[in-house]
N, C-alpha and C positions, 0 to 999 in steps of 0.2 A: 300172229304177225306182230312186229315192232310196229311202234307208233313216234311220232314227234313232239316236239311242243306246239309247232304250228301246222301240225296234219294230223290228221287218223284214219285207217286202215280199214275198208269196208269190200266185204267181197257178193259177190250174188252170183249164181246161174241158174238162168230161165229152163226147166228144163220141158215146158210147153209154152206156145205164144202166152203173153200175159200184158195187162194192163194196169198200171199202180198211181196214183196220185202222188205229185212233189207240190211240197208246201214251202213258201220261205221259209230260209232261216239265215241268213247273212253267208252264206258262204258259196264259195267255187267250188269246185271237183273237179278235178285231173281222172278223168276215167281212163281206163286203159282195157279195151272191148275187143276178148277176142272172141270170132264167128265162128260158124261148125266149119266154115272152109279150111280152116286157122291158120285166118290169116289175121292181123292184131292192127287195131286203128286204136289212135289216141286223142283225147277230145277236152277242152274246156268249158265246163258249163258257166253260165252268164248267171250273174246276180239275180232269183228270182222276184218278182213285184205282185206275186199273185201263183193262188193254184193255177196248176195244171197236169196234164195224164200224159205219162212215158208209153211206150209202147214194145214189146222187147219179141222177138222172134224165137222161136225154142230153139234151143242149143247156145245163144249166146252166154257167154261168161263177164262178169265183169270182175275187176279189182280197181276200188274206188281210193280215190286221196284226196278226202273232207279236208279242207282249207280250213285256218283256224279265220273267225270271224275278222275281215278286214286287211287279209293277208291275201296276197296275187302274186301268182308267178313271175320271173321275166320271163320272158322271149326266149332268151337263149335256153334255160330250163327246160319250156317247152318243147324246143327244137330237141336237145336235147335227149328228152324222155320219148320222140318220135321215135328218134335215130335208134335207140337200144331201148325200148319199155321195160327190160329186164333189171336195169339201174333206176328205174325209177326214186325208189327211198333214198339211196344212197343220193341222189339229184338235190331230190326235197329236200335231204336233211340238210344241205350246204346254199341255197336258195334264201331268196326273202331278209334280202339286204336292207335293215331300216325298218322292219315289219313289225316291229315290238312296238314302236311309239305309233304307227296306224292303230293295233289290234286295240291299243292302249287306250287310244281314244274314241273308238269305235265301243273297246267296254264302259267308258264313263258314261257317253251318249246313250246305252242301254238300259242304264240305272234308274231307278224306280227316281222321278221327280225332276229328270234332268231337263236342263234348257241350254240352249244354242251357247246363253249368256253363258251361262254358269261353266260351262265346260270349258268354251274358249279360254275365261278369265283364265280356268286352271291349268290349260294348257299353255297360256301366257300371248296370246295372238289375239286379233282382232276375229269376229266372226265370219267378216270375208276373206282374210287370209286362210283361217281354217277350210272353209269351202273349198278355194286354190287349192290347197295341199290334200282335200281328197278329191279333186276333179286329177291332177297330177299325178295322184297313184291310182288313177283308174278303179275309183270306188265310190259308190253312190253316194251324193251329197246327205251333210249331217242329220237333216229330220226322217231319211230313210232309219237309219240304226235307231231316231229314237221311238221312231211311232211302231218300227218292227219289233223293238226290244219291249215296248209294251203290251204289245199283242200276246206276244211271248211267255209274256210274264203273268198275264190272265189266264193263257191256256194249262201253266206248269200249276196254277190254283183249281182246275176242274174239276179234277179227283178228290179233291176236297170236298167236306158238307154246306162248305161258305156258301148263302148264296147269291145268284149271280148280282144283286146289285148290290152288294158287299163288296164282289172281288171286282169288279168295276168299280167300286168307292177305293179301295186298297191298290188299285193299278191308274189310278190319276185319272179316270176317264171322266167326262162331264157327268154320264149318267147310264143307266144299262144300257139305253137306246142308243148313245154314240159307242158303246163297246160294240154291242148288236150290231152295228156297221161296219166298223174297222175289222170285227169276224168275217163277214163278209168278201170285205176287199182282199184281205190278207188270205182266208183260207178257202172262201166260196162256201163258209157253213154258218149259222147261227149257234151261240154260245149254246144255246138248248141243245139241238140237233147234233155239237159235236161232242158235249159232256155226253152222249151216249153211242157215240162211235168209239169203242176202245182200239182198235186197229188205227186211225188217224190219228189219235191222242198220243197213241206210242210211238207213231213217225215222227210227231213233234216234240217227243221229249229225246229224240236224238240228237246227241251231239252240237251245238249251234249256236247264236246270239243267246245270250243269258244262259245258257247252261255247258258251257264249255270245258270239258272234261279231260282231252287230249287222251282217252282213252280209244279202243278199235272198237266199232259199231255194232255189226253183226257181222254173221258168215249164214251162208244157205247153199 
């Protein structure tokens, strides 16, 4: 499948009940879920702030449309992509009016060492205007992107030899102990416990804040 600048192309079918863990990663999905009845429901996922476990029924299918970080549908899109799911890409690909300078800001705020200041400055606004202008496109205010993009950006260091209180020294954290918490919140694991989970390390090296690829994910 084709992909965009500001989506990528992910498909799945459960082909017995199953249960999988979603971790943040800054972004929406436009799923489009069809049932063994087949019959086709279309759904927007909400900005996650924390693990959690999906739940999927055998026989469902999906075909997934990963948002690029900081980019939101309109309305009409959604409507839209209800009315025919079959146009969905072709939707996406004309969507997302003004979504360059969100995404844009959304990747500085992700940036190894960033601050509220720092970014505003660059983006030329005050720090509460910037706030405005992501409460206004319906995107979570600025310290979400930077404290997610930091987590992030420890987890993309696991696979590495570094250790942990190194890539917590190299990802701005106070110390391992405040990384070991923001693990926590962000994924429900301890840096320890997750550098040996290789199936959850490879969910998060999917696609998403800090590693944005605009390439398609998987298929199953």
């Amino acid at each position: 499948m084709s992909s965009g600048a500001n989506y990528t192309i992910w498909v799945h079918h459960a082909l017995a009940a199953e249960e999988a863990p979603v971790f943040p990663d800054g972004c929406r999905d436009v799923l489009v879920v069809h049932r063994p009845d087949e019959s086709i429901h279309v759904a927007l996922t909400d900005f996650d702030v924390g693990p959690r476990r999906v739940r999927l029924s055998g026989g469902i299918g999906i075909t997934g449309y990963r948002l690029r970080p900081g980019v939101v549908p309109g309305r009409e899109a959604m409507a839209a992509i209800a009315a025919d799911p079959r146009q969905a890409t072709q939707i996406l690909a004309h969507d997302f009016a003004g979504a360059d300078e969100m995404a844009e800001a959304v990747q500085a705020l992700a940036q190894p060492g960033a601050t509220l200041q720092a970014v505003s400055r660059g983006l030329g606004v005050s720090i509460r205007s910037m706030q405005r202008h992501f409460r206004q496109s319906g995107l979570p205010q600025p310290d979400y992107w930077r404290l997610l993009g930091r987590a992030r950006r420890a987890v993309d260091m696991m696979s590495s030899e570094a250790s942990l209180a190194a890539i917590a020294h190299e990802c701005a954290f106070a110390d391992q102990a405040h990384m070991t918490r923001e693990f926590v919140r962000w994924f429900g694991s301890t840096p320890a416990r997750l550098r040996s989970e290789g199936d959850h390390l490879h969910l998060l090296r999917q696609p998403g804040l800090g590693n944005w690829t605009g390439e398609q994910i998987s298929t199953r």
